[in-house]
VEXDRENBA-46008 format. One line per 4 residues: number of its first residue (from 1); their letters; for each residue x, y, z of C-alpha. Coordinates in Angstrom, 3 decimals, always signed. Each point is the difference from the previous one (the first is absolute). Layout:
N
NUM = A = X:Y:Z | ...
***
This chain:
120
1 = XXXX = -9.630:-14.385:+2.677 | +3.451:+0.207:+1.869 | +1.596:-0.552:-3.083 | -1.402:+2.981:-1.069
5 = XXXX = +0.381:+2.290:+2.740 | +3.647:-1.536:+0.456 | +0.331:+1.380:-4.056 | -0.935:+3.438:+1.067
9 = XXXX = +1.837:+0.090:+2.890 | +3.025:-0.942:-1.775 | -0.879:+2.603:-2.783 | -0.306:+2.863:+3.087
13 = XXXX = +2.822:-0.674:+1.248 | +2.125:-0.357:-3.017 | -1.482:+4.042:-1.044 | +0.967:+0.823:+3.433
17 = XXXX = +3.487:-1.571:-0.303 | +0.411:+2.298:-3.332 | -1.111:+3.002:+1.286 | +2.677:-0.210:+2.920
21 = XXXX = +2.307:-0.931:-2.657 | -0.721:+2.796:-2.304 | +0.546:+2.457:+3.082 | +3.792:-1.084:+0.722
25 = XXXX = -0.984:-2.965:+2.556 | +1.948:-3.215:+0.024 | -2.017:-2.815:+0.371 | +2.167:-2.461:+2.553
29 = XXXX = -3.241:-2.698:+0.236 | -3.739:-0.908:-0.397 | -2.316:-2.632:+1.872 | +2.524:-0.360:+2.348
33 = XXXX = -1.589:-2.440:+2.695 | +0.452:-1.620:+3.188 | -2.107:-1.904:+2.406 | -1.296:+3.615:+1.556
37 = XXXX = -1.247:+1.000:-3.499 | +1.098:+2.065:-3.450 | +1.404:+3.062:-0.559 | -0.956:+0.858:-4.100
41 = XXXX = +3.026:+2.682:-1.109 | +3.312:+0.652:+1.497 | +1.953:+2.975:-1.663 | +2.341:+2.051:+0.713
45 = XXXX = +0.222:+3.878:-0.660 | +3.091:+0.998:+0.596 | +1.417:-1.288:+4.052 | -3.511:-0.316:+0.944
49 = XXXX = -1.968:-3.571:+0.069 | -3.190:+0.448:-1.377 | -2.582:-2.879:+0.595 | -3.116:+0.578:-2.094
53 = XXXX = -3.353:-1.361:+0.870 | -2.248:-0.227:-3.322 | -3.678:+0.011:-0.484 | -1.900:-0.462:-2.820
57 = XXXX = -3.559:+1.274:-0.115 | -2.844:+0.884:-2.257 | -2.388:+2.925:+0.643 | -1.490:+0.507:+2.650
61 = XXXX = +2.514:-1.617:+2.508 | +2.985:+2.033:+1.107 | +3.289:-2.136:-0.384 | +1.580:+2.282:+3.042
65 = XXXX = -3.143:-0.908:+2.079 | +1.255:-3.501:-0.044 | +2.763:+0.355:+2.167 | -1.205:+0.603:+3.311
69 = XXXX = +2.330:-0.091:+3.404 | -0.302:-3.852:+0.155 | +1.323:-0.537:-3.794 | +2.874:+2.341:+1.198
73 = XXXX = +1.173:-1.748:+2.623 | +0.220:-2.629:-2.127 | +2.017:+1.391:-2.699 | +2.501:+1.709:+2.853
77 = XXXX = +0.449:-3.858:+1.580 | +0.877:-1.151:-3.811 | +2.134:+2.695:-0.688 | +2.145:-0.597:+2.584
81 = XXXX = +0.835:-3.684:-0.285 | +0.586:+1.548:-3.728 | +2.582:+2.481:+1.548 | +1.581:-2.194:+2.297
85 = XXXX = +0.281:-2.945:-2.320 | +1.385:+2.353:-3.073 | +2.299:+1.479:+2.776 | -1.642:+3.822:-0.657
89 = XXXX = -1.082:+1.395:+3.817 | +2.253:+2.255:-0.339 | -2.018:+1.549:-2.598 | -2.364:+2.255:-0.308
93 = XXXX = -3.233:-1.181:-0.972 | -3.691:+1.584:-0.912 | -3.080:-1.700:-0.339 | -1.916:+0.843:-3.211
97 = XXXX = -3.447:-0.908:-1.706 | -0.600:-0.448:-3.414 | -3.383:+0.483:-0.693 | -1.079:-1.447:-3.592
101 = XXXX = -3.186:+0.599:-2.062 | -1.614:-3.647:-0.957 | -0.935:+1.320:-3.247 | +2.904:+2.616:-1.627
105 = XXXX = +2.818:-0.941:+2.319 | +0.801:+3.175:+1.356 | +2.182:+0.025:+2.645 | -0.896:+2.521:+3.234
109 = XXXX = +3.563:-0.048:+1.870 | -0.144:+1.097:+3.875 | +3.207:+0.153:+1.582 | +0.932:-0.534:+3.328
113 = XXXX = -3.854:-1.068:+0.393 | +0.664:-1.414:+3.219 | +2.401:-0.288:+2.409 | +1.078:-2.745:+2.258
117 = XXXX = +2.600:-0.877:+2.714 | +1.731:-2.645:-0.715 | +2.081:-0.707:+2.809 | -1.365:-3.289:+1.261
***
Protein backbone atom coordinates (compact mmCIF):
# COMPACT_ATOMS: atom_id res chain seq x y z
CA UNK A 1 0.00 0.00 0.00
CA UNK A 2 2.83 2.67 0.55
CA UNK A 3 4.24 1.67 -2.51
CA UNK A 4 1.32 2.74 -4.02
CA UNK A 5 0.50 5.87 -2.45
CA UNK A 6 4.39 6.70 -2.65
CA UNK A 7 3.61 6.09 -6.83
CA UNK A 8 0.95 8.69 -6.73
CA UNK A 9 2.59 10.94 -4.74
CA UNK A 10 5.48 10.92 -6.93
CA UNK A 11 3.09 11.21 -10.01
CA UNK A 12 1.41 14.58 -8.11
CA UNK A 13 4.18 16.01 -7.63
CA UNK A 14 5.92 15.44 -10.85
CA UNK A 15 2.33 17.28 -12.67
CA UNK A 16 2.88 19.90 -10.18
CA UNK A 17 6.61 20.29 -10.99
CA UNK A 18 5.41 20.73 -14.85
CA UNK A 19 2.87 23.01 -14.36
CA UNK A 20 5.37 25.46 -12.50
CA UNK A 21 7.61 24.71 -15.26
CA UNK A 22 5.27 25.43 -18.03
CA UNK A 23 4.52 28.91 -16.25
CA UNK A 24 8.28 30.27 -16.41
CA UNK A 25 9.35 28.71 -12.84
CA UNK A 26 12.78 27.26 -12.35
CA UNK A 27 12.77 24.32 -10.47
CA UNK A 28 16.11 24.67 -8.03
CA UNK A 29 15.02 21.17 -5.94
CA UNK A 30 12.46 18.48 -4.86
CA UNK A 31 12.20 16.21 -1.61
CA UNK A 32 14.62 18.22 -0.16
CA UNK A 33 14.90 16.81 3.54
CA UNK A 34 16.41 17.24 6.78
CA UNK A 35 15.93 15.85 10.21
CA UNK A 36 12.91 18.62 10.79
CA UNK A 37 11.08 17.20 7.72
CA UNK A 38 10.57 17.75 3.62
CA UNK A 39 9.93 20.49 1.68
CA UNK A 40 8.39 18.84 -1.98
CA UNK A 41 9.25 21.84 -4.78
CA UNK A 42 11.69 24.61 -4.67
CA UNK A 43 11.47 27.06 -7.73
CA UNK A 44 12.26 30.06 -8.49
CA UNK A 45 10.18 32.78 -10.43
CA UNK A 46 12.17 35.31 -11.17
CA UNK A 47 14.34 36.84 -7.56
CA UNK A 48 11.71 35.31 -5.54
CA UNK A 49 12.15 31.69 -3.70
CA UNK A 50 9.19 29.86 -4.10
CA UNK A 51 8.77 26.70 -1.83
CA UNK A 52 5.75 24.68 -2.94
CA UNK A 53 3.85 22.41 -0.69
CA UNK A 54 1.92 19.66 -2.90
CA UNK A 55 -1.13 17.66 -2.22
CA UNK A 56 -2.60 15.12 -4.00
CA UNK A 57 -6.25 14.29 -3.44
CA UNK A 58 -9.23 12.56 -4.89
CA UNK A 59 -12.81 13.87 -4.55
CA UNK A 60 -14.15 14.70 -1.90
CA UNK A 61 -11.00 15.84 0.11
CA UNK A 62 -9.65 19.31 -0.49
CA UNK A 63 -5.76 19.15 -1.12
CA UNK A 64 -5.57 22.99 0.36
CA UNK A 65 -7.48 21.69 3.47
CA UNK A 66 -4.46 19.66 4.21
CA UNK A 67 -2.26 22.24 5.18
CA UNK A 68 -3.37 23.58 8.31
CA UNK A 69 -1.19 26.16 10.67
CA UNK A 70 0.78 23.20 12.18
CA UNK A 71 1.92 21.75 8.56
CA UNK A 72 3.01 25.45 7.98
CA UNK A 73 5.14 25.87 10.55
CA UNK A 74 6.68 23.06 9.45
CA UNK A 75 7.36 23.89 5.96
CA UNK A 76 8.61 27.67 7.18
CA UNK A 77 11.29 25.69 9.74
CA UNK A 78 12.41 23.56 6.45
CA UNK A 79 12.57 26.32 4.29
CA UNK A 80 14.84 28.07 6.14
CA UNK A 81 17.61 25.59 6.86
CA UNK A 82 16.96 25.38 2.84
CA UNK A 83 17.75 29.19 2.61
CA UNK A 84 20.45 29.34 4.91
CA UNK A 85 22.21 26.23 3.72
CA UNK A 86 21.79 27.31 -0.22
CA UNK A 87 23.01 30.78 1.07
CA UNK A 88 19.44 32.55 -0.29
CA UNK A 89 18.01 34.77 2.99
CA UNK A 90 18.54 37.41 1.25
CA UNK A 91 15.83 36.43 -0.97
CA UNK A 92 12.59 36.83 -1.27
CA UNK A 93 10.56 33.93 -0.76
CA UNK A 94 6.57 32.91 -0.97
CA UNK A 95 5.00 29.98 0.22
CA UNK A 96 2.74 28.24 -2.34
CA UNK A 97 0.33 25.12 -2.51
CA UNK A 98 -0.13 22.97 -5.23
CA UNK A 99 -3.22 21.37 -4.98
CA UNK A 100 -3.51 18.16 -7.38
CA UNK A 101 -6.60 16.13 -8.45
CA UNK A 102 -5.90 12.18 -7.60
CA UNK A 103 -7.63 11.27 -10.65
CA UNK A 104 -6.86 13.93 -13.86
CA UNK A 105 -3.87 15.63 -12.33
CA UNK A 106 -4.94 19.01 -12.42
CA UNK A 107 -2.99 21.27 -10.73
CA UNK A 108 -4.95 24.16 -8.40
CA UNK A 109 -1.89 26.70 -7.80
CA UNK A 110 -2.37 29.18 -4.66
CA UNK A 111 0.27 31.56 -4.28
CA UNK A 112 1.56 33.10 -1.41
CA UNK A 113 -0.96 30.59 0.47
CA UNK A 114 0.61 31.29 3.61
CA UNK A 115 2.90 33.32 5.12
CA UNK A 116 5.50 32.79 7.72
CA UNK A 117 8.31 34.61 9.64
CA UNK A 118 11.19 33.15 9.35
CA UNK A 119 13.48 34.89 11.46
CA UNK A 120 14.33 32.32 14.09
Amino acid sequence: MAGRRQLLGARGEDAAAAHLEGRGYEILCRNWRTRAGEIDIVARDGPTVVVVEVKLRHEPFDGLEAVDRRKQRRIARVAWHFLARERLLDRPVRFDVIAVDGGTLACTHVRNAFDCDLGY
